[in-house]
N, C-alpha and C positions, 0 to 999 in steps of 0.2 A: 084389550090388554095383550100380553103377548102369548101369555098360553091361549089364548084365545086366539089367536093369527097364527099359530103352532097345532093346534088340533084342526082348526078349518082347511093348512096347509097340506096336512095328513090325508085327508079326505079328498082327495084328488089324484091323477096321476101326474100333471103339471107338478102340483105343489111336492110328491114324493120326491119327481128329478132333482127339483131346485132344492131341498132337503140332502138328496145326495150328494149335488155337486158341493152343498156347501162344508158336508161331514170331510169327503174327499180334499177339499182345498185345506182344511186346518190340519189333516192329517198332514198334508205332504208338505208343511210348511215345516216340520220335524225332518222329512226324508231328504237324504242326498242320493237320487237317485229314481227310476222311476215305481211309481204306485198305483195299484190299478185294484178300484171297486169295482164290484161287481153289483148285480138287481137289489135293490133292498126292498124290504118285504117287513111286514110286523105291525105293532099301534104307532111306531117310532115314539109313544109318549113311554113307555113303561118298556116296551123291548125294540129290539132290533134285530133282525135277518141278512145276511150278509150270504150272497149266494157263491161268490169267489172273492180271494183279497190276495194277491198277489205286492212283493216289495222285488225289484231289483236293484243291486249293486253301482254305481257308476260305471262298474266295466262291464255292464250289460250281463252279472249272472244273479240265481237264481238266490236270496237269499231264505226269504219268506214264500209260502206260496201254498194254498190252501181250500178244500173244497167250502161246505155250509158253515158259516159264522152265526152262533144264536144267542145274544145277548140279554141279559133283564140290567133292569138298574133303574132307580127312584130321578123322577128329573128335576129335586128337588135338591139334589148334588151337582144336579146340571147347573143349575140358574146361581149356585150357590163358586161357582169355580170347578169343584173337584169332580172330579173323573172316577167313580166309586161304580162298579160292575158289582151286581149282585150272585150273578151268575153266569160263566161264560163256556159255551159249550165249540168244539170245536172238533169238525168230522175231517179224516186224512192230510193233516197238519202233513208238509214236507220242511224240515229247517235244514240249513247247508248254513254250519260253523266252519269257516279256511281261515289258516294263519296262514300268511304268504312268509318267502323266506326270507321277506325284508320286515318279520314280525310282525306285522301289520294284523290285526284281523279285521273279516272282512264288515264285523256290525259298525266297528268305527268308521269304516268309510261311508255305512247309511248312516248311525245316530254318532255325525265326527260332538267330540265333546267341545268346549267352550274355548280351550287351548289350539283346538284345530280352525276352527272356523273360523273364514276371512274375515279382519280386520276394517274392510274396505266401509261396510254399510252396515254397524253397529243398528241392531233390534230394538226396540225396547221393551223389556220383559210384561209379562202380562201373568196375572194372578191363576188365571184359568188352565190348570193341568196342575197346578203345583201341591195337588193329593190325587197319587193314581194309585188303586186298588181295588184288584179283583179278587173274587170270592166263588168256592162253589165251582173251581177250573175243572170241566172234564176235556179230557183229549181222546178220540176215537180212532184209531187205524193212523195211529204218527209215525213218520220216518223222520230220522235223526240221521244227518249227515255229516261227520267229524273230518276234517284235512287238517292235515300238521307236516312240519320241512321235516324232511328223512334226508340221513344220512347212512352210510356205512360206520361200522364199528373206527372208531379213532384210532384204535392199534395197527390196522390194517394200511400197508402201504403199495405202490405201485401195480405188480400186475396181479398180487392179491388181491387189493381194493376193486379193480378192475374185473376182476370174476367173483367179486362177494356182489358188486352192484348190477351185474351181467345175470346171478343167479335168483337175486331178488324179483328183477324185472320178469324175470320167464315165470316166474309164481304168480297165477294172475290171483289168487286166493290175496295176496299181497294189498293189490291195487297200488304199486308204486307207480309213476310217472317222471320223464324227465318234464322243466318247467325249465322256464329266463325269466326270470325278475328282475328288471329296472337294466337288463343286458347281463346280468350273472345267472348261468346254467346252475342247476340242482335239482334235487327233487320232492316231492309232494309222497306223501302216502293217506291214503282214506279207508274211514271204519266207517260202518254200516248198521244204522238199530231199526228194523220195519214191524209194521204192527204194534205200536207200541200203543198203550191203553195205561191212562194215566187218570188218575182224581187227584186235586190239591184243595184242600178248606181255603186257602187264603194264600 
């Protein structure tokens, strides 16, 4: 049967990889961009171990990116469709939220929605994901990285504007940068949350 060719699979390291490689490929049939698993480790029947899990961007930056991943969950949700975590633990999570100044953010270019994605080779939908929840979130030493488009004050003109944005940029407390998006100059500012320690029930 196949929990039977599922637990015998476990019991190997052969059978581990080919377990990973296959967790890896349905993940990144979601992602637009690259995704990288790390060792897995655990019974894979009732938990899982996740030793790195990295997402990048299509422009090659950092969106996701995270030390020990430790999962529980019934795989009785598994075989059933739904994707139901009962517990999910998560050590030095790093997230980097950017709006570009062409609004854009940057999760829509990994998870682009159903409006975005090419028209060329229509999918066809499958039952399996379509209940995801987690329960029991803990998050352990998170960094939260926030970018959003700065501008100077709209009141301000000429060589005012030009010494409000001159005076910004010397504040490195700031984090202001100049940026080109799409060939239009502007600028980026970034906030900073480290250590952060979080629980959520659900």
């Amino acid at each position: 049967s196949l929990v039977v060719a599922l637990v015998a699979a476990t019991q190997s390291d052969g059978g581990r990889a080919w377990i990973g490689r296959q967790i890896t490929r349905q993940l990144q049939r979601g992602v637009k961009g690259k995704l990288h698993v790390g060792r897995l480790s655990g019974s894979f029947l009732t938990d899982l171990a996740i030793d790195s899990l990295s997402i990048t961007d299509p422009d090659d930056s950092v969106f996701v990116a995270s030390g020990r991943v430790h999962v529980t969950y019934d795989p009785r949700d598994l075989l059933d469709g739904r994707i139901i975590l009962r517990s999910v633990d998560l050590q030095h999570p790093f997230v980097v939220m950017r709006r570009g100044n062409d609004d854009r953010w940057n999760f829509r270019k990994v998870f682009p929605s159903d409006d975005e994605s090419p028209p060329s080779r229509p999918q066809a939908r499958t039952a399996f994901g379509s209940v995801v929840s987690f329960h029991n979130v803990r998050i352990r030493g998170g960094h939260f990285q926030l970018t959003l488009p700065w501008q100077p004050d709209d009141s301000l003109r000429g060589v005012r504007r030009d010494s409000a944005i001159a005076e910004n940029l010397a504040v490195r407390e700031h984090e202001i940068r100049r940026v080109v998006t799409r060939g239009s100059p502007g600028f980026q500012r970034t906030w900073r949350w480290t250590n952060a320690n979080l629980t959520l029930t659900r």
